[in-house]
N, C-alpha and C positions, 0 to 999 in steps of 0.2 A: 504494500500500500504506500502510496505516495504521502509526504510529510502532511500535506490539506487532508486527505483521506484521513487518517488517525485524529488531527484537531477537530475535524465535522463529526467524527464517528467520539471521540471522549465527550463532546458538547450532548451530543444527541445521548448519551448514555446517562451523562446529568440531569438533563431534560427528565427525561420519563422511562429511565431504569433499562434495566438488560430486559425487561417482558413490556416493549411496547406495546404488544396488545390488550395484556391484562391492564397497563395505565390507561391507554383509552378506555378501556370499559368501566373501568371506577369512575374517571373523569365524567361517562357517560352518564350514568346511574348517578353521581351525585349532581351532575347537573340536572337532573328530571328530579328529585327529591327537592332540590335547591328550588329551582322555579316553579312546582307545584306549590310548595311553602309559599314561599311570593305570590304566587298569583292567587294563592288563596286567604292571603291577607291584603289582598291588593296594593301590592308595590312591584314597580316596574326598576330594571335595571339605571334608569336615569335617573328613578327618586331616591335609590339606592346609595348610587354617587353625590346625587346632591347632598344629600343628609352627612352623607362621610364627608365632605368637603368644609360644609357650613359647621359641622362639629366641629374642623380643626379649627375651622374659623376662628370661632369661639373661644377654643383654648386658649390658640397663640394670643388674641385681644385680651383674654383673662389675664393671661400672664403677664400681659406689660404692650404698651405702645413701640418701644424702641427695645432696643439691642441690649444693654444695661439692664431696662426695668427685667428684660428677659431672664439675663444671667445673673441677676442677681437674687429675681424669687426661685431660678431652681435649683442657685446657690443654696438657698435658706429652706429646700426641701430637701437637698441632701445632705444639710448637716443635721435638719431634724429627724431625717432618717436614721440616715448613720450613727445618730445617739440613740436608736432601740436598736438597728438591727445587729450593727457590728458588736454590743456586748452580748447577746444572745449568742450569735456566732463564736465567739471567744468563750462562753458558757459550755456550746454543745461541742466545741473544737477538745477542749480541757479535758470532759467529760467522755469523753467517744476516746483520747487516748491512755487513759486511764483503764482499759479494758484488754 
């Protein structure tokens, strides 16, 4: 096989595994579960994206107008994090090598 040959054939193997038939057919099946769900609550792939869009919308405005107001409240969400999660971790890390 030519050098393109193996990079098209590794992508494609990324893509949708060494059983591209069985990935299509899951892909299939969940998309008929997926859009039967949708269509039976009536929402169309557009209103789908709109919602996801205008959610981030949202966020990012929540968060701050500029760049700053941004980095700084997820500044202040990581270090209120990081004061539960990391002693926990440092708890279960201690505890789990104790054994």
């Amino acid at each position: 096989m030519a050098d393109n040959d193996v990079k098209s054939h590794d992508i494609k193997t990324r893509i949708v595994g060494k059983s591209a038939g069985r990935t299509i057919l899951r892909l299939v099946i969940a998309s008929i579960i997926v859009g039967a769900i949708f269509s039976f609550i009536g929402v169309g792939p557009r209103e789908f994206w709109r919602g996801i869009f205008e959610t981030a919308q949202r966020l990012v405005h929540s968060l701050g107008e500029s760049i700053g107001e941004i980095a700084l409240t997820l500044g202040t969400y990581l270090l209120i994090g990081a004061a539960i999660v990391v002693p926990i971790w440092l708890v279960t890390k201690l505890l789990s090598s104790r054994k």
